[in-house]
C-alpha positions in Angstrom: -3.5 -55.6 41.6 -0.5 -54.5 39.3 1.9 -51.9 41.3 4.0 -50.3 38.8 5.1 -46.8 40.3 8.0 -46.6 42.6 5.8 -44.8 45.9 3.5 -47.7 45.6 6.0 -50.6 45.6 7.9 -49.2 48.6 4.7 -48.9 50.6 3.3 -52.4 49.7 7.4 -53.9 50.8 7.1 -52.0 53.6 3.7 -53.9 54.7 2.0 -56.1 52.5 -1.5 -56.7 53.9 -2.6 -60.1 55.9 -5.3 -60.0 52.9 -2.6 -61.2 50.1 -2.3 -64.3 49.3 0.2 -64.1 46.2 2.7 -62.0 44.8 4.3 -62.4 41.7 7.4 -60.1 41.0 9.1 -60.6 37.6 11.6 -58.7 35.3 14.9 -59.2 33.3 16.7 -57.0 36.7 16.4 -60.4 38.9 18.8 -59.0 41.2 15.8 -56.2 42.1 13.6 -59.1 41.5 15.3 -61.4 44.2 15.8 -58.0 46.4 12.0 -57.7 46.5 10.9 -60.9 47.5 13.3 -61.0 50.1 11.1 -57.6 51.9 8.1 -60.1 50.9 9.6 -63.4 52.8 10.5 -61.0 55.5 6.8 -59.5 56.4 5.8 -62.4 55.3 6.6 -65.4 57.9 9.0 -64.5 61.5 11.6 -66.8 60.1 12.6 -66.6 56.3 14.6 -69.7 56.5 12.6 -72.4 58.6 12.3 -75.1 56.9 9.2 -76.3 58.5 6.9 -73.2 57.8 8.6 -72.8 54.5 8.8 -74.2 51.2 11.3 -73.3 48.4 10.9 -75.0 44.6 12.1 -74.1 41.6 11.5 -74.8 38.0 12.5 -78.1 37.9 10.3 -79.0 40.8 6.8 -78.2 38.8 8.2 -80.2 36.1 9.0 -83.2 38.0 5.0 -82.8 39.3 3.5 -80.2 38.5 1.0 -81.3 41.4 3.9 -79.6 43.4 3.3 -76.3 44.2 -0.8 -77.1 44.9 0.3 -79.5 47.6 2.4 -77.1 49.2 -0.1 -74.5 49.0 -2.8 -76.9 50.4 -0.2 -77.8 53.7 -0.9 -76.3 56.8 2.1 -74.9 59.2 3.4 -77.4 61.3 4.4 -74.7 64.3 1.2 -72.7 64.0 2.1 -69.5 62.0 1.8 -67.8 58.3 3.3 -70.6 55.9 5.5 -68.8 52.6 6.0 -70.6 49.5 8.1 -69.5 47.8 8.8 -70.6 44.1 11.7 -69.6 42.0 11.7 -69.7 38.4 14.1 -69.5 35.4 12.1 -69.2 32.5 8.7 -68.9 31.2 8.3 -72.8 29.8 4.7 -73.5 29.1 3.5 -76.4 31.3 5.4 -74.8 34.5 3.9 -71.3 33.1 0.7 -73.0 33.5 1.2 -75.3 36.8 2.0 -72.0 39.0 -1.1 -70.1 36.9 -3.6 -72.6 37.9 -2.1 -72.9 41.5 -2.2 -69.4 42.0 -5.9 -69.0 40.7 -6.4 -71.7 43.2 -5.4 -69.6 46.2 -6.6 -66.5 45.3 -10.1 -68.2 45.2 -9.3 -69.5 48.7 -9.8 -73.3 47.7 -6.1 -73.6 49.2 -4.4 -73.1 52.8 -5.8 -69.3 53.4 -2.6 -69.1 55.8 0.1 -69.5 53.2 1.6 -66.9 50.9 2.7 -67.8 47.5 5.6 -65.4 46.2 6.8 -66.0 42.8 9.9 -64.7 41.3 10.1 -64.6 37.7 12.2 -63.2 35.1 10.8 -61.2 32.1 7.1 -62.6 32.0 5.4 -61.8 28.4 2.0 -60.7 27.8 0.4 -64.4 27.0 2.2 -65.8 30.0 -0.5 -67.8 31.9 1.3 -67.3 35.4 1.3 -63.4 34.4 -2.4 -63.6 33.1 -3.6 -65.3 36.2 -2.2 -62.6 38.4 -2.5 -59.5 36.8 -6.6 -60.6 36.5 -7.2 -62.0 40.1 -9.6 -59.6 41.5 -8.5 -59.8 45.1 -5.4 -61.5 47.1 -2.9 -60.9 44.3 -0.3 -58.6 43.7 1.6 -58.3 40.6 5.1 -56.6 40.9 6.8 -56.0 37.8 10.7 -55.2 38.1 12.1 -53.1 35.7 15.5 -51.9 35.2 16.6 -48.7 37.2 17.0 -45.7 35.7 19.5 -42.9 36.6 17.6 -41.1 39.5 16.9 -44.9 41.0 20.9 -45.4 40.6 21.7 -42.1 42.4 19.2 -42.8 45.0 20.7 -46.5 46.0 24.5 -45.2 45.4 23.7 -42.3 47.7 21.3 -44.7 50.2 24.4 -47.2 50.4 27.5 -44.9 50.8 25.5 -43.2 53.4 25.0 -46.6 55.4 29.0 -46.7 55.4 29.4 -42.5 56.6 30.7 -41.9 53.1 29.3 -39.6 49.9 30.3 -37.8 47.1 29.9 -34.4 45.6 27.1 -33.6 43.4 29.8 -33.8 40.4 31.3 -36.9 41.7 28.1 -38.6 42.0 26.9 -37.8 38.5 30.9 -39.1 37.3 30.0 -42.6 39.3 26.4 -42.7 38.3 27.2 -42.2 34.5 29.6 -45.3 34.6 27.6 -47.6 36.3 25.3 -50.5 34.8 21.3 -50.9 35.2 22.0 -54.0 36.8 20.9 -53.6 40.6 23.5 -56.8 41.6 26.6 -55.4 39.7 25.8 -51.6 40.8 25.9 -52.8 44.6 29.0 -54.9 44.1 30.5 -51.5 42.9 29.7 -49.7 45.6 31.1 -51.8 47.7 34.6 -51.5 46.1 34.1 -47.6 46.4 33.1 -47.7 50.3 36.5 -50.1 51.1 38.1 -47.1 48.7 36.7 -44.2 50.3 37.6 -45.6 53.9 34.1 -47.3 55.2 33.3 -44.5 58.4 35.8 -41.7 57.1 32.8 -39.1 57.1 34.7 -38.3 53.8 32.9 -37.0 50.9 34.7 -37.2 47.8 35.1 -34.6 44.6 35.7 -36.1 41.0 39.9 -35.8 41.4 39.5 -38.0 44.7 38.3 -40.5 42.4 41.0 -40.6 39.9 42.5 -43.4 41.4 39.5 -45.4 41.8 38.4 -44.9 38.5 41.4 -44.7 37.1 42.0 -44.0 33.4 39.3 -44.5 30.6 39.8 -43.9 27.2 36.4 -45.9 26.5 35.1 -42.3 27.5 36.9 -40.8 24.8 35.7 -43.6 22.0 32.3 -43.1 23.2 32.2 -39.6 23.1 33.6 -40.1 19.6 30.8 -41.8 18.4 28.3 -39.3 19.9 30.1 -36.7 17.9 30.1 -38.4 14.5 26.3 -39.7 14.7 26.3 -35.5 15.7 28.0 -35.1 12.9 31.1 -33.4 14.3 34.0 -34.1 12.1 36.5 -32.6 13.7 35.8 -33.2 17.4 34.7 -37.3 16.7 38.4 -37.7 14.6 40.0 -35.2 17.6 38.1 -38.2 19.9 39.5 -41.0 18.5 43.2 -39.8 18.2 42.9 -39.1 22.0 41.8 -43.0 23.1 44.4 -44.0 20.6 47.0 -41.8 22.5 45.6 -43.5 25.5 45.9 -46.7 24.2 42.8 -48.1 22.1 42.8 -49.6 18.8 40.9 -49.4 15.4 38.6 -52.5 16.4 37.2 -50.9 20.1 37.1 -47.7 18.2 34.6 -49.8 15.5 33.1 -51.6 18.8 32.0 -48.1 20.4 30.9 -46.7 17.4 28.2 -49.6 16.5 27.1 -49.3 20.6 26.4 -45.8 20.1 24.7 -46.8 17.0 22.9 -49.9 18.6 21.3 -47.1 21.4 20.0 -44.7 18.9 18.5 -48.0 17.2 16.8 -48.8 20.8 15.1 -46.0 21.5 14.2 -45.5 18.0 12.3 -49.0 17.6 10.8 -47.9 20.9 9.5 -44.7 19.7 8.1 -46.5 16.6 6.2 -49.1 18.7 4.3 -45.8 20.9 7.1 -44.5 23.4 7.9 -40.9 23.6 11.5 -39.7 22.7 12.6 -38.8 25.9 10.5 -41.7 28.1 12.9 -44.2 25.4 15.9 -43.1 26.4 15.8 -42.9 30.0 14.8 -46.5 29.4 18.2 -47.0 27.5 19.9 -45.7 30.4 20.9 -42.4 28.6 22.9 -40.4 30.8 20.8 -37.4 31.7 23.6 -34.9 31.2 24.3 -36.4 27.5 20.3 -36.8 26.8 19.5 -33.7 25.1 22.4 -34.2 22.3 21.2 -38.1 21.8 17.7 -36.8 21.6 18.7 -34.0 19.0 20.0 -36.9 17.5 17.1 -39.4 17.6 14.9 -36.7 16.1 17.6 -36.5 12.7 18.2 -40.1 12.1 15.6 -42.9 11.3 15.7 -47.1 11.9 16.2 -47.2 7.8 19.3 -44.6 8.0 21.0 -47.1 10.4 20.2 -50.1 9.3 22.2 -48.5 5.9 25.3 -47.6 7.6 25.3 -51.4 9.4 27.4 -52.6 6.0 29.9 -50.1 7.0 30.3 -51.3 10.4 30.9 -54.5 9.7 33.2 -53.8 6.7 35.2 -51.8 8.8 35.2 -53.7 12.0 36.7 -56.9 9.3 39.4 -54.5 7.8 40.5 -53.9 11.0 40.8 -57.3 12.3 43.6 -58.1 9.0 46.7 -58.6 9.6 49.0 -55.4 9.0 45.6 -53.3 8.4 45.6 -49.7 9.4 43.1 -50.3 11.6 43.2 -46.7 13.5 42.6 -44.9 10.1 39.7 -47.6 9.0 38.2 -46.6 12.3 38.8 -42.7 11.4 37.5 -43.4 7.9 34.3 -44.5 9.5 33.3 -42.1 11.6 34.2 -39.5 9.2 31.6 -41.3 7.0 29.1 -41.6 8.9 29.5 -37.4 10.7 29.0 -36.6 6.9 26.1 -38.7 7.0 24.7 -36.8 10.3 25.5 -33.2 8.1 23.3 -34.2 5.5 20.5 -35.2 7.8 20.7 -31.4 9.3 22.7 -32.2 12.4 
């Protein structure tokens, strides 16, 4: 059984079923993946970290013996409850690939300890792994969790869950101002939080506006470079070279300014090759983590320029990110140079 949507994951964490024998969660977000089978290991067994009812291996174990995991699987608890194996890996190398696929099919088929569970935690799995293969087509006992990485509502909703655990919020405005400047990554977005509660006073009942923030936040002329490159692949001249003159004011240079630009460029080649390979527009770039208040521009945008179009302006980038890097180069007009190059570009497409 593969659970996918967001309703159905939260209700299996919440109480996964005597009847389940093996989960396998996987993703390139391990920190949601390692989040996840935490829940598991918690329903799972009355003590997470007892050593006698619980096994832990890793990748290096199954390639030591690959016999490994089976054995453990096959023990029985030695103080009478639900035993939890739990194996951790790294990669997807074939023979361990294969040693935790046939173990798991094992299991599932009940030829193993019917008392243990088996909870796998992966990174990104492909489609011909055997492990994933072995899971995903297990008619009963198995439960395939894959992790992606969160989106913009599933950011809001944990910054808003975990400021609320502290008796601190923000505004609607200063929530999307945090939201917007925060990663996909579920590890580094909780570690920012923190530093905002220990800001925000953790139990002040305070809930702060945008210019409460300031100092927090402090000052970020990457804002004004990357709105600089959304306005030249818009093909704004004047408000991408107004854009640029402002983070230079601020304090950036001709080779960040070069940096932001390609970025910019490397997003709107993202959800393009996503589009090409059967994504819609729109479903691509809330993958990309497009900020929902800037998504209708980048999507105006997507539609006007193609994968060909930017892979013809790549010569640019690097000829201009090289200029800058000489010694006694004007490297704030190179970077102006460019983006007037390629808004022109962006005119000619329509935009």
């Amino acid at each position: 059984m593969i659970l996918a949507k967001k309703p159905d994951i939260d209700r299996f964490l919440a109480q996964p079923g005597s009847d389940i024998r093996a989960v396998l969660l996987y993703g390139k977000d391990r920190a949601v993946v390692r989040e996840r089978a935490d829940l598991v290991a918690a329903k799972s067994t009355q003590n997470p970290d007892d050593p006698f009812d619980v096994a832990v291996l890793t990748e290096s174990d199954l390639s030591n013996d690959s016999a490994r995991l089976v054995d453990e699987l096959a023990a029985l608890s030695l103080m009478g409850g639900r035993r939890l194996v739990r194996l951790k890996l790294t990669g997807e190398k074939g023979p361990v690939d294969k040693a935790a696929a046939d173990a798991l099919k094992q299991h599932v088929d009940g030829l193993l300890n019917g008392e243990a569970m088996l909870l796998i935690e992966a990174g990104p799995l492909a489609k011909d792994s055997a492990l994933r293969k072995a899971a995903e087509q297990a008619k009963t006992g198995a439960v395939v969790i894959p992790c992606y990485e969160d989106d913009t509502g599933d950011v809001a909703r944990l910054v808003r869950d975990l400021l609320s655990k502290d008796r601190v919020g923000l505004s609607a405005d200063a929530l999307d101002l945090v939201v917007a400047r925060l990663p996909r990554e579920r590890g580094v977005v909780r570690q920012e939080i923190e530093r905002l509660v220990l800001f925000l006073g953790p139990g002040s009942g305070v809930s702060a506006t945008p210019a409460d923030l300031a100092p927090f936040l402090g000052v970020e002329p990457e804002a004004s470079l990357s709105d600089a490159a959304a306005d030249a692949f818009g093909g704004r001249l004047g408000a991408a070279q107004a854009g640029l003159r402002r983070a230079f004011a601020e304090g950036e240079n001709g080779p960040a300014a070069v940096r932001a630009i390609s970025f910019y460029m490397g997003r709107l080649r993202r959800v393009l090759t996503l589009h090409k390979s059967g994504a819609g527009l729109q479903e691509a770039a809330k993958s990309s983590g497009i900020f929902w208040k800037q998504e209708r521009e980048f999507l105006r945008q997507a539609r006007a320029w193609s994968l060909d179009q930017l892979a013809d302006l790549q010569p640019d980038l690097l000829n201009a990110d090289r200029a800058c890097k000489q010694t006694g180069s004007p490297d704030t007009l190179i970077a102006e140079r460019l983006a007037l190059t390629i808004a022109g570009r962006a005119r000619r497409l329509g935009l």
